[in-house]
Each structure stands twice: as structure tokens, then as C-alpha cells.
C-alpha positions in Angstrom: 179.9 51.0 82.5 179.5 51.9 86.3 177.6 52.8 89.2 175.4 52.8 91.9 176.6 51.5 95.9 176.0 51.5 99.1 173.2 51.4 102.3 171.2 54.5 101.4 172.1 56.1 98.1 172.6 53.4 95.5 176.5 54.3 93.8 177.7 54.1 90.4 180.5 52.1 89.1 182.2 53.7 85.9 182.8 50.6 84.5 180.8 48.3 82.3 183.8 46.0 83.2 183.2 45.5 86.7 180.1 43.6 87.5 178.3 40.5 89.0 175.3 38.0 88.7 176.0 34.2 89.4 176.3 31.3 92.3 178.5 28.9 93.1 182.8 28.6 92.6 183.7 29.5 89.0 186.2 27.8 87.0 190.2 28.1 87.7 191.0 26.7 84.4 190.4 25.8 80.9 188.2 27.4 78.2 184.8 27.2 80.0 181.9 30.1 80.9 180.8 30.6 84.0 177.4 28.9 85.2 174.0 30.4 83.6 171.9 27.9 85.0 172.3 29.2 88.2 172.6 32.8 87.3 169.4 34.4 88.9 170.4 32.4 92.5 170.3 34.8 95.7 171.4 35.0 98.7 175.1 33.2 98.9 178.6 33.9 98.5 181.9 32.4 97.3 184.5 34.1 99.9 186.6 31.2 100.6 185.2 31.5 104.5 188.2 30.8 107.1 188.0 31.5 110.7 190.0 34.4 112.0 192.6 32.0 114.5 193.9 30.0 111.5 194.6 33.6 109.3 198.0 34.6 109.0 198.4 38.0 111.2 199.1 41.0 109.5 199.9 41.5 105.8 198.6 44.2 103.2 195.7 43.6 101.1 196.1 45.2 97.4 193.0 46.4 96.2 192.6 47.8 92.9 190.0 51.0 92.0 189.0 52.8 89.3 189.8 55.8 90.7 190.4 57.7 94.4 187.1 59.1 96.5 186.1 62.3 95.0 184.5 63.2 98.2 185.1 61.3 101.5 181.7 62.5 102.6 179.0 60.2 101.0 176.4 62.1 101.3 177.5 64.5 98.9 176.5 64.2 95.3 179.8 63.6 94.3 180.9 61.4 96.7 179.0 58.1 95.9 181.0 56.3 93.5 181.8 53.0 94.3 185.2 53.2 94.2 185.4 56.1 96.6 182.7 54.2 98.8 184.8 51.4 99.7 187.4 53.3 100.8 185.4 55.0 102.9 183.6 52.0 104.2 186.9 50.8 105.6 187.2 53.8 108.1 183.7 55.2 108.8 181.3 53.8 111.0 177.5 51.7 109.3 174.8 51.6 112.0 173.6 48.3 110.0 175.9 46.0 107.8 174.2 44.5 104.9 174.9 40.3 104.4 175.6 38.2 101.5 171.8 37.1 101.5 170.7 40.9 101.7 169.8 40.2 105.2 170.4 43.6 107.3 172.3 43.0 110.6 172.8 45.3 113.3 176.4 46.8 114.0 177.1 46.4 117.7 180.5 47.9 117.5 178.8 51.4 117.1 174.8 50.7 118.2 174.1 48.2 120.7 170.2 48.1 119.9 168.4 49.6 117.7 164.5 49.6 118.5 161.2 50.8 117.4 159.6 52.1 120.2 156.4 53.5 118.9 154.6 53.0 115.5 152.3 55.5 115.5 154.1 58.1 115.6 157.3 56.1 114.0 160.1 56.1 116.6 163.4 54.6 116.7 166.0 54.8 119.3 169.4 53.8 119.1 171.4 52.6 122.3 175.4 53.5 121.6 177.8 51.3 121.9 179.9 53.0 125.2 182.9 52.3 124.0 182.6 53.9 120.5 184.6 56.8 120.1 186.0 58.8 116.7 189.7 59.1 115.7 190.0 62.6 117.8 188.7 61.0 121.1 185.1 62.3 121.4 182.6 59.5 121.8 179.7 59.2 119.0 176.7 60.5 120.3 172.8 61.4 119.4 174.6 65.0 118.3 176.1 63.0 114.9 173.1 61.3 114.2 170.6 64.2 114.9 173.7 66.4 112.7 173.6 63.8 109.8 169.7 63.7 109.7 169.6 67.5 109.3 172.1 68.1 107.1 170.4 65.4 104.3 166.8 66.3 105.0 166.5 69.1 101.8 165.7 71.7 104.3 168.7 74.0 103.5 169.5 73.5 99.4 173.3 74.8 100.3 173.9 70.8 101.2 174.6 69.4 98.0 173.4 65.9 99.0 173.4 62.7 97.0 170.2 61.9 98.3 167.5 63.2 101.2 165.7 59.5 101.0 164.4 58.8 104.5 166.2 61.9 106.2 163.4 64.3 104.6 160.8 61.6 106.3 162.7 62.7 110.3 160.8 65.0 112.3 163.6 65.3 115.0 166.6 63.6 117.0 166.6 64.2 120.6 168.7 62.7 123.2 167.4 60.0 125.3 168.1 58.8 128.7 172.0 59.9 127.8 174.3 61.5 125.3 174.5 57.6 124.1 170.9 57.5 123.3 169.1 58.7 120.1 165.7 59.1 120.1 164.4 59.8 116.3 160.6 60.9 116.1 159.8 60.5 112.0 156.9 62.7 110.7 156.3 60.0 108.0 156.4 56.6 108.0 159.7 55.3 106.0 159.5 51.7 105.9 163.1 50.8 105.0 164.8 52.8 108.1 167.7 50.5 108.4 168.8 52.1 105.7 170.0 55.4 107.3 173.3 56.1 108.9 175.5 53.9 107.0 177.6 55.4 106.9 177.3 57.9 109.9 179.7 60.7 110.1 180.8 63.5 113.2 178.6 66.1 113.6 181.5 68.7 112.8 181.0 67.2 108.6 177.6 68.0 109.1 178.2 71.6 110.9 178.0 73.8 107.7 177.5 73.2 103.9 180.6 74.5 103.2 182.1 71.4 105.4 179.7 69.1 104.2 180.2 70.0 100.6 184.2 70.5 100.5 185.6 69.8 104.1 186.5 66.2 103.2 187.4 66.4 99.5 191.1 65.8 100.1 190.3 63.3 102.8 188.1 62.0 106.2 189.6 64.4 108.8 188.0 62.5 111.8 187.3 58.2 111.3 185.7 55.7 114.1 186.1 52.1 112.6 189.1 49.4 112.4 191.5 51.3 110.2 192.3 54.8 110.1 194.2 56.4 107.2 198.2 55.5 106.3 198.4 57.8 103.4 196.6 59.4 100.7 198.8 60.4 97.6 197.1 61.7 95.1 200.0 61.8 92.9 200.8 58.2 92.9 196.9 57.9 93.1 196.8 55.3 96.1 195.4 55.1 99.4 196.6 53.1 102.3 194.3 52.5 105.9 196.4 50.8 108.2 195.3 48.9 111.6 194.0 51.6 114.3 195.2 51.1 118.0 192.4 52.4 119.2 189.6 50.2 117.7 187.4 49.3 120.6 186.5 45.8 118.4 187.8 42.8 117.1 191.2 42.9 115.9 191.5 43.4 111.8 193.7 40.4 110.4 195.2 42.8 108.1 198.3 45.5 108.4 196.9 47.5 105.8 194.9 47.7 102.9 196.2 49.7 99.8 193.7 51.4 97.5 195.5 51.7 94.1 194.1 53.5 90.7 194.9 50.6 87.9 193.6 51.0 84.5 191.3 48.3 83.4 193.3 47.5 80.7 196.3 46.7 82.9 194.3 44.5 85.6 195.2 41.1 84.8 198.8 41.8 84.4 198.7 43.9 88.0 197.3 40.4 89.2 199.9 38.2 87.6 202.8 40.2 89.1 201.8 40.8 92.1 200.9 44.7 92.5 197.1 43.5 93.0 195.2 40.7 95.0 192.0 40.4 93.2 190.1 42.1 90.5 186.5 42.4 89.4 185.9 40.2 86.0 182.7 42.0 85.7 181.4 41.2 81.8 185.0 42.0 80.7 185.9 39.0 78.5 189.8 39.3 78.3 189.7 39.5 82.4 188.0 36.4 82.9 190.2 34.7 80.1 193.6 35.8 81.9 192.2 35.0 85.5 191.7 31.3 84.4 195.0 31.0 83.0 197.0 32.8 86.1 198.6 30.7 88.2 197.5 31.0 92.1 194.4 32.5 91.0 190.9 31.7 91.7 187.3 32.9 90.1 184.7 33.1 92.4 181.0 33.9 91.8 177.8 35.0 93.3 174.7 37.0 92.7 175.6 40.6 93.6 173.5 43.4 93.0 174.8 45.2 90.1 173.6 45.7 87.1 174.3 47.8 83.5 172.6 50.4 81.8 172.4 53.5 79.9 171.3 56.3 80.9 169.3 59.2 79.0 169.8 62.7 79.0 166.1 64.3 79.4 166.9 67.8 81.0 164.5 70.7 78.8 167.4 71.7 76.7 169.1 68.4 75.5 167.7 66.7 72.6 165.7 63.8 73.8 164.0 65.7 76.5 160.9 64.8 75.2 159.9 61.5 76.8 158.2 60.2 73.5 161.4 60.5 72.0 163.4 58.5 74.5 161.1 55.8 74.6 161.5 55.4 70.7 165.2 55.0 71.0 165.2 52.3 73.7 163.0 50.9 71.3 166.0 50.8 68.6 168.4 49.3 71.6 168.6 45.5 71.1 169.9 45.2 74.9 169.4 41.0 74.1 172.3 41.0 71.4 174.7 43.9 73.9 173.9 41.6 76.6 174.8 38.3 74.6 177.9 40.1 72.9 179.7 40.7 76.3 178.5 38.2 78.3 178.5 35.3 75.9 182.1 34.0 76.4 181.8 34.5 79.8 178.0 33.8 80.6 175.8 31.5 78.1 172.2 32.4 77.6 172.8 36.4 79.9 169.2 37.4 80.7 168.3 41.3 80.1 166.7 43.4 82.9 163.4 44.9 82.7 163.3 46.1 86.0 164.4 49.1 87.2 163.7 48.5 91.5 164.3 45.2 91.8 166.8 42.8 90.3 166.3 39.4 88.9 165.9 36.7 91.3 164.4 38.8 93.5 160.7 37.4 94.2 159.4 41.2 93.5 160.7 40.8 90.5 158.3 41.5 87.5 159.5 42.7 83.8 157.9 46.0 82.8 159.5 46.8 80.0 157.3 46.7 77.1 156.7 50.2 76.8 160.4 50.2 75.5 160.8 46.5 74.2 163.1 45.9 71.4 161.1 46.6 68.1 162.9 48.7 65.1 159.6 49.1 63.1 158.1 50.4 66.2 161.6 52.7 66.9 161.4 54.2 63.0 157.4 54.7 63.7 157.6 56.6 66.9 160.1 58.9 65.8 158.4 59.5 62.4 155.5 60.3 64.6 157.3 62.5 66.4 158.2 64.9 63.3 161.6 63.1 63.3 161.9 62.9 59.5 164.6 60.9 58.0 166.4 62.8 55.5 169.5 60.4 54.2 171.2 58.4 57.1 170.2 60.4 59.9 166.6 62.0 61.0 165.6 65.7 61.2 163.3 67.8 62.5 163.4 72.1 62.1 166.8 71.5 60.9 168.2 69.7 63.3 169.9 66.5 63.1 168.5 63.7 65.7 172.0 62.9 67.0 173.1 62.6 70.7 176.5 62.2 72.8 177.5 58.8 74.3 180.3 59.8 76.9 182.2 57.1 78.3 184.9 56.6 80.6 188.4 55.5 78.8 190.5 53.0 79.0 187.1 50.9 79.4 187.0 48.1 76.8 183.7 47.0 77.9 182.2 50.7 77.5 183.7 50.6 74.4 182.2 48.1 72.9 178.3 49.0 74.3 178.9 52.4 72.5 179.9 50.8 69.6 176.9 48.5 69.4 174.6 50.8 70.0 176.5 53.4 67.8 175.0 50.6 65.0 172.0 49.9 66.1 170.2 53.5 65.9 172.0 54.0 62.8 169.3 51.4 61.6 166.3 53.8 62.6 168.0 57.1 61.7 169.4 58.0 65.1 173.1 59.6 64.7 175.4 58.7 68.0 178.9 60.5 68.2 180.8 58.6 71.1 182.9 60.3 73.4 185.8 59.4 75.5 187.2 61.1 78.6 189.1 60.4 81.6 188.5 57.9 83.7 189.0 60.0 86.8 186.5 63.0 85.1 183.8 60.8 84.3 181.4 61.3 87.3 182.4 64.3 88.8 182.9 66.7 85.3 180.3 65.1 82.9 177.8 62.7 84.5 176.9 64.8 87.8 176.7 67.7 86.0 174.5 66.2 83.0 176.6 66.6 80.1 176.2 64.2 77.9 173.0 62.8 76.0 173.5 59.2 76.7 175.8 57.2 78.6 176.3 53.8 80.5 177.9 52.7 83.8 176.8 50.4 86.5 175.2 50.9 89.3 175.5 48.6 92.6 171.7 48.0 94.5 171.7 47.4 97.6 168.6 45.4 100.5 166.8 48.7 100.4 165.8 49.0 96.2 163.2 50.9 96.9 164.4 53.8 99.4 167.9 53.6 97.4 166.4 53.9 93.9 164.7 57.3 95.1 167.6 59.4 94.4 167.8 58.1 91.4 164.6 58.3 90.0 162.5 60.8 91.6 162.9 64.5 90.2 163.9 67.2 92.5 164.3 70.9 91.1 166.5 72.0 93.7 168.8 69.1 93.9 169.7 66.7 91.1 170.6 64.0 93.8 171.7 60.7 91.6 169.1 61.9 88.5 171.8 62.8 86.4 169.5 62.5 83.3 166.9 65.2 85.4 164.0 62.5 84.3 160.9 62.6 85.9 157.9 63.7 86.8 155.4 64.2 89.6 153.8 60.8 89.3 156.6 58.7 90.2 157.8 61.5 93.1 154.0 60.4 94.5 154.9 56.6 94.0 158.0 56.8 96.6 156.9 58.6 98.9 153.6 56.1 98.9 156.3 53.1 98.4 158.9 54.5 100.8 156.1 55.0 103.6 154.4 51.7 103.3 155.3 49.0 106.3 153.3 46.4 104.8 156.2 44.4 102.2 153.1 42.9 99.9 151.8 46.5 99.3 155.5 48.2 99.3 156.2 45.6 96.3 153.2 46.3 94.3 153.5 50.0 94.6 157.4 49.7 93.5 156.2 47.8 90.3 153.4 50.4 89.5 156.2 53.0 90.1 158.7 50.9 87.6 155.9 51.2 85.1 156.0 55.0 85.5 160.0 55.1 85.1 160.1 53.1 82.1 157.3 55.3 80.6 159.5 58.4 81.2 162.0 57.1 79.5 164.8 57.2 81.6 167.2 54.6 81.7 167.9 51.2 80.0 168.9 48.3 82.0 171.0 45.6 79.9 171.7 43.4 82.2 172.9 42.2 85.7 176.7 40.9 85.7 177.7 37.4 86.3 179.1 38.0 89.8 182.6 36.6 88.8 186.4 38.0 90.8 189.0 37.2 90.7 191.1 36.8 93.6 194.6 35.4 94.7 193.8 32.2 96.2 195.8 32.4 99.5 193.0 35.3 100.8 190.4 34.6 102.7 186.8 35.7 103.7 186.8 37.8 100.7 185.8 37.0 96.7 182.1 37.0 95.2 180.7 38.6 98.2 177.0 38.2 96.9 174.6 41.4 98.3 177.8 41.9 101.2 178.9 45.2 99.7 177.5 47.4 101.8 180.1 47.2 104.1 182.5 44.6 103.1 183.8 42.2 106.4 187.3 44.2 106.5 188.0 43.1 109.7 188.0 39.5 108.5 189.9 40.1 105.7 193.5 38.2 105.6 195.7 35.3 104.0 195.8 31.8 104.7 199.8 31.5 104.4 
């Protein structure tokens, strides 16, 4: 499973493998789970915190992906996987950084204040850092952010964005008291604003939607941040940054980081020998066995927001496009015995999600899933209802055979084994699922983005905004299918956002998010199994890196290093 990252736009992960959801140090040994007690804990990390004077100075950091960046631009709909987004994270510039307690701090490397300086109408202005410059020697200015706004507001359909979330809210940038001043004037409130520019990009991405849609699929042709780009070999399928001289900020402990493709079958061996420095356990069972019994290895744990799901194909041609109909196969879905069949070894007693906005833990938190609650009887009912005859093994209505696609991403053993399981269970209420395998580095970009398939399941990473960054997701736009990639919706839950997205109070935001999850679970349009157990694992001589709890959006790269 996989999916779903960063600041604005939430990004998938295409691999149920690669997950999180705990607190506190794992083991480093034996035959013992990880904690369960503590499983719903947020707000802390496991990182193995060192201060940057007693780091070794230089060194390369070996960072295993699932695949390479499909887009460097994030904003375009292909270029939000979470893979691609780290990457990218490492050399582009985030107004705000997100912390391990979901906290959002201002970036005063690139804005030196950021300040609301009217309410009524909403106004913002950023102060620019002086000294913040991109890769070619221009100096970031109110041009990039008033280019970015435009480009990602929906007003020209040619930009194939990921999401318009907040952007479509901007009435206009204008320049302040200097070129290192943006002023933005917002035409509706959008209450989660911090969540914008992160990551910020030239204006020259942003010129034309030719540029912003295929100017930067082979690479970033301009940075601003720490490290600039080594190398990008596509045929070895690795990506190096390296240190950049002319970083204005602190000084990265690191050389270089190197981005490498690895199969998630070959992970732990990768690690043993050396070719890797950490790996994501995620709710992979044979990961988590071979980290404990690695020497020099450590498993470290924290609540992260990512979570597992499956995700329904509703577009007017497929067959479950009827809501009804979707709602009565989640009902089939025992996501209580998936959750407790990958997690078990790893995590005792794995709670399943009913959320779709806000993750458990999260004082928002309420489960409104009964619409779709586990109930065969009900499952075999509501498809009978439906004119869904079984005939045999497998249901029928007009001829047709009630059978639908579950693509998955291979080698994934953990996708694999979800198919599987639910492969059996709507065979028990006459539903026919014909799993499908393809590649890895096709997944997103050739069958998910462009909806085909019927079902499927990857993970998406949440971020502090779940509100603004579930938009994309959930909302239904005709012209754009954003992050909707089962084109689910309708125009009750487009209302709820924008009500949601423009309330200031939190209280009210919360309830109208709830009233909104309600809605999405009555559409039918994704399944959440449940969150990960927050578990890496990670050579034990690096530092400020591991579990990094709700710190993924950007990681601390700077900080980064080895202890010897």
C-alpha cells in the first residue's frame, strides 16, 4: 500500500509496507512486538537527537525509495508521491517546516516573518529572508510566490495541478514595501494558510503549463535549499544531492545523500550489507523480523501520520460507480482481521481507522464509519437490493458479473497479502476480485492517476493541515481529478471544505470536518484499515533521524549525520 505526503497536498506511498503509528524506542532484539499500549500517542519522536558539534562532518546518507520523482514539480498531479517528495524536499525551499508534534514552525532561512496583517479582508505578508537566493543567483522574491499562487488556483485547466486547496481561496500577490515582501490579499478566508508554499518554486516553473506540467520531469532545473543535485541516473535509478556552497544557512553535516530505488523485497539485505542506512518497517512483518536480528541496527518508533487504505473506483463507467454499491462492499471488508493479519506480529491488538480527516490520537478524532461497518449479512442484503443477484459463486445483474480489479504495485509483499484477504472475503458475499500486479515504478503515474483500476490500496502520509490537505483528495472537481483518483464525490462534501477550509474558529473547523467525514464515508470512497506502527529501522551510528513522528514534511536534512 502507499500514499499521501507533504505540507499542502497529502502524497501517496505505494507501499502497504512502509508505514507508522507508535511511541517510544522499539526493540533491537529478540522475538517481541512493538508497543500497542502506546500506539495512539502523539506528538514525539525517536531520532536518536545529537547536537550538530559532536556529528562526524561529512559522510553520505543511503536512503532507500520506492521509486525516483515522477515530476520534480509537486504541484503537478503526478508529482506527489512520497518518494519523489523527499527528494525534492531536500533541495527546494518550505515557507513553514512541520515538527514531530505537528506543530508548524516558520522557515527563517527563506521568510523572516510571516504575518497576518488584516482579517477582514484576510492578509498575509511575508518578509524574505535577504540572503535567500535560487541555485542560478536570482534572489526569491513576491514574483515566485504570487507565480506559484496563480499557477495552482484552477483558473487556467492547462495546469495539471495536484491540488488548488487554498490557492483557489488568493485574490492576489502584490509586492510590498520591496521585491522581498509579499503581500497576499485572500478573497476567502482559508484557515489553515501555513499550509501554502511548501514547497515554493521559481516563478519560471510556474511561467507556462507546458513548464509546469513537463519542465521538471527529468529534474529541478533551478534549487534554493542546503543541497543541490549530484546526479540523477535514471538508469542505475538513483539520485545523489550533495552539499551546496552557496547555502546562505547552517552548514548540512552530510556530503551527500543518495536516493536509491530498492525493491521491498531486498530491503533488509540492502541494510545488512551496507548499500542502505535505514528502512521503513512499515506493517511488513519479515522487515521488522530481520531489523531486530541485524547487527548495528536499531528500531525506532513514533506516531506518524500515515495510514492504509483501499481505494474505490466510482468514475460513471466503472462498475461500482453507484455509491450504494460501494458502501455494500466495504461492508464485506473485515478491515479488523487485514489489520490484525499484518500488524499482529508486529503490533498486538492494531486499531482500524474510521476516520477519513483526522487520524487516531488526534483529539478531533471521532469514528464514523458505521455506514460501512463490517457486517456480511448486511454486505449480501445491500447488493441483493441492488439487483445484484447471485447466480453461483459470483453476483449478476443484466448479464454482468459483479467483479472488479485490485491493481497493486509488485514486488510488495504486504499489498500482496491485503489483495489476497480481501480477494476471500467478498468471495463470501458474491463479489469476484481479479488482482493485478504491475510495476512498481508504473503504479501511480500509468494506473492510479489515471483511474484504472476498480480497487486498489496504498498509503497515504497526512500531514498538520488534514483538513486543507484531504481536499484534493476528497472533493470532486470535473476539470481536474487532483488526488481523487477514484472521481468520488459529490456536491455536498465540495460545500463542507470550502465551509471547513474557511472557518478560523478550530471548535467549529472540527465539527464541520466530522460532518464532512460522514458525507465521504456515505459516498463510498475509500476504506481506511489502519494507521502503521511508526517503526524504522535505522543504522545506529546516525543521528537526528529514525521515527520522525508528524516531521515529514520537511525532514531536518541539515541535521542529518553519524555519530562515528
Amino acid at each position: 500500500m502507499s500514499r499521501r505526503v507533504l505540507v499542502r497536498a497529502a502524497a501517496p506511498v505505494a507501499a502497504l509496507a512502509l508505514a507508522l503509528a507508535a511511541c517510544g524506542s522499539g526493540p533491537t532484539g529478540g522475538d517481541q512486538g512493538l508497543k500497542g499500549a502506546d500506539q495512539q500517542v502523539q506528538g514525539k519522536d525517536d531520532i536518536n537527537p545529537v547536537e550538530a558539534s559532536k556529528l562526524k562532518d561529512g559522510g553520505e546518507f543511503k536512503w532507500p525509495v520506492d521509486s525516483l520523482a515522477d515530476n520534480w514539480n509537486y504541484y503537478n498531479v503526478d508529482g506527489t508521491v512520497a518518494s519523489g517528495a523527499r527528494m525534492i524536499n531536500a533541495v527546494m525551499p518550505s515557507v513553514f517546516v512541520q515538527k514531530a508534534d505537528a506543530s508548524i514552525e516558520l522557515n527563517k532561512a527563506y521568510v523572516e516573518e510571516a504575518t497576518v496583517t488584516s482579517q477582514d479582508p484576510q492578509v498575509i505578508t511575508f518578509k524574505i529572508n535577504p540572503k535567500a537566493k535560487w541555485s542560478d543567483g536570482t534572489a526569491i522574491s513576491w514574483e515566485d510566490f504570487a507565480a506559484q499562487a496563480k499557477a495552482n488556483n484552477g483558473g487556467d485547466p492547462a495546469y495539471l495541478t495536484s491540488s488548488t486547496t487554498g490557492y483557489e481561496d488568493i485574490e492576489k500577490v502584490e509586492k510590498g514595501a520591496s521585491d522581498q515582501e509579499a503581500k497576499i490579499t485572500f478573497k476567502k478566508k482559508f484557515a489553515e494558510w501555513k499550509s501554502l508554499f511548501a514547497p515554493l518554486y521559481p516563478k519560471s516553473l510556474n511561467a507556462t503549463a507546458d513548464e509546469f506540467n513537463k519542465g521538471w520531469v527529468d529534474g529541478p532545473k533551478v534549487t534554493a535549499g542546503p543541497f543541490k543535485i549530484g546526479t540523477i541516473d535514471l538508469t542505475g535509478k538513483l539520485v545523489t544531492v550533495v552539499r551546496d556552497d552557496a547555502w546562505w544557512g547552517e552548514k548540512p553535516k552530510l556530503d551527500k545523500i543518495t536516493f536509491r530505488v530498492i525493491d521491498r523485497t531486498a530491503l533488509a539485505d540492502s541494510l545488512a550489507n551496507g548499500a542502505i542506512d535505514w528502512y521503513d518497517v512499515g506493517s511488513n512483518v519479515d522487515l521488522f523480523k530481520r531489523a531486530q536480528q541485524t547487527p548495528g541496527i536499531k528500531i525506532r518508533q513514533a506516531v506518524t501520520p500515515d495510514y492504509n487504505h483501499l481505494t474505490f473506483n466510482g468514475a460513471p463507467t466503472a462498475v461500482m460507480s453507484d455509491p450504494k454499491v460501494r458502501t455494500s462492499i466495504m461492508q464485506g471488508i473485515d478491515t479488523a482481521t487485514i489489520a490484525k493479519a499484518i500488524l499482529g506480529p508486529i503490533q498486538p491488538d492494531p486499531k482500524v481507522l474510521g476516520n477519513h480527516i483526522f487520524l487516531l490520537g488526534a483529539k478531533e478524532y471521532k469514528d464514523n464509519a458505521a455506514v460501512a461497518k463490517f457486517d456480511k449479512e448486511a454486505a449480501k442484503k445491500g447488493l441483493e437490493d441492488l439487483g445484484w443477484k447471485l447466480e453461483g459463486d459470483v453476483r449478476k445483474k443484466d448479464g454482468k458479473d459483479l467483479a472488479i480489479r485490485f491493481v497493486i504495485p509488485t514486488p510488495n509483499p504486504t499489498s500482496d497479502q491485503v489483495s489476497k484477504l480481501v480477494q476471500t472475503q467478498l468471495k463470501e458475499v458474491g463479489v469476484k476480485v481479479d488482482i493485478q500486479t504491475v510495476p512498481s515504478a508504473d503504479f501511480f503515474k500509468s494506473h492510479i492517476n489515471v483511474g484504472d483500476f476498480d480497487i486498489t490500496s496504498f498509503r497515504w502520509l497526512s500531514t498538520a493541515f488534514p483538513i486543507s490537505s484531504s481536499k484534493s483528495i476528497y472533493a470532486l472537481d470535473e476539470t481536474n481529478v487532483n488526488q481523487n483518483y477514484g472521481r468520488v464525490g459529490n456536491a455536498e462534501i465540495n460545500k463542507l471544505f470550502d465551509e471547513a477550509n474557511s472557518e478560523l474558529d478550530d471548535a467549529k473547523r472540527a465539527e464541520l470536518a466530522n460532518k464532512l467525514d460522514e458525507e465521504i464515508w456515505k459516498a463510498g470512497h475509500q476504506l481506511p484499515i489502519f494507521q502503521s506502527p511508526g517503526a524504522v529501522a535505522v543504522r545506529e551510528t546516525v543521528a537526528n533521524f529514525g521515527a520522525v513522528g508528524f516531521a515529514n514534511s520537511p525532514y531536518d536534512y541539515i541535521h542529518i549525520g553519524f555519530t562515528s
